[in-house]
N, C-alpha and C positions, 0 to 999 in steps of 0.2 A: 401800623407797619413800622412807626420810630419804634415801638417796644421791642419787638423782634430783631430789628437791627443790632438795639443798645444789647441787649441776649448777645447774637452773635458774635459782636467786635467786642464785647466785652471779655475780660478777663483776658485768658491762655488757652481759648477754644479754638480761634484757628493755630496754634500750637500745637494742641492736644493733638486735633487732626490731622497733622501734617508726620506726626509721630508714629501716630498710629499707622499711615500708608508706609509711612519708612519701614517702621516694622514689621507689617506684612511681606514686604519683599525683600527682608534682612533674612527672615525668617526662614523664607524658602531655602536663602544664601547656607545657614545653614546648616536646616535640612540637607541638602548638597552633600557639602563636607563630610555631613554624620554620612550618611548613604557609604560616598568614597569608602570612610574609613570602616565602617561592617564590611564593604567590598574585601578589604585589604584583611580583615580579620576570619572572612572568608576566607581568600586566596591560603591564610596560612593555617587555619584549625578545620578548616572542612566549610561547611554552610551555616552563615549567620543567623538562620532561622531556624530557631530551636523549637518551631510549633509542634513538631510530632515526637518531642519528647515527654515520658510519662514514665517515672522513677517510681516505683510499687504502685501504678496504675490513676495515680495523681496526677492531672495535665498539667502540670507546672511548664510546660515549653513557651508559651504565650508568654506567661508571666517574665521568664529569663529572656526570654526576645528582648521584651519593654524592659526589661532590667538593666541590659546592656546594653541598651540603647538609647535611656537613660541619662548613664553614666560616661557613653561615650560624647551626649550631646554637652554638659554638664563640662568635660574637660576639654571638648572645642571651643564652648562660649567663655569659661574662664581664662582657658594658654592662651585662645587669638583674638578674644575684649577683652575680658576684664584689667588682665594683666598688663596687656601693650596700653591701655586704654589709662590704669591710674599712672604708669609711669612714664607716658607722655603727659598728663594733666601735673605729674607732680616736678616736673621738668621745664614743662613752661608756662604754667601759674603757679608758682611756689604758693605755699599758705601763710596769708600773713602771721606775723606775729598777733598774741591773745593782746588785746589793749587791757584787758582787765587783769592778767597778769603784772604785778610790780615785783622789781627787782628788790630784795631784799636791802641793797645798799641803796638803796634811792629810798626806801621807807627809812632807814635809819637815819640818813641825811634829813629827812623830814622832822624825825621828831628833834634831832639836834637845831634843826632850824625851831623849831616850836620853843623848847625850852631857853633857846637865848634869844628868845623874843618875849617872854614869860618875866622875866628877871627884870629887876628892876633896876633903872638907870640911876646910877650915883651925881 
């Protein structure tokens, strides 16, 4: 039974887990959204559901359904996450500065320091 345990509490499992329930019902959230906005794309081109479209007798309607539905989930997750989401993180957690990055005058300082330690004292 300790094996199982150290399993479980180990690592980022109950993380993982807890991610995953979030994202299941994030998902639905939007699900939602996209739904709304075909509604709206209804309202103004006609019917969102292009299944009984067949342009020289090729069902392509399915396909352009999932196309555009897509593409409309694709611009909800990036405008209303990704977007709000890296400009709040970059807002208030800045990224630190690279420590392995040096400043070029602080390396030259450096070798100035080296070579008048180099020389020999009179």
């Amino acid at each position: 039974m300790k094996g199982f345990k150290d399993f479980v509490m180990h690592g980022n499992l109950v993380e993982l887990a807890v991610a995953f329930v979030i994202a299941g019902a994030f998902g639905k959230v939007v699900t939602a959204l996209v739904d709304v906005i075909m509604a709206l794309v209804g309202k103004i081109g006609g019917n969102p559901d292009f299944g009984t479209w067949k342009p020289a007798g090729l069902p392509l309607g399915a396909f352009t359904t999932a196309l555009v539905g897509f593409l409309i989930l694709a611009a909800v997750v990036y405008f209303f996450i990704v977007k709000p989401y890296t400009h709040a993180k970059d807002r208030f957690f800045p990224a630190e500065p690279d420590s392995e990055t040096i400043d070029p005058n602080t390396e030259l300082l450096k070798e100035i320091r080296d070579s008048v330690r180099a020389r020999p004292t009179l």
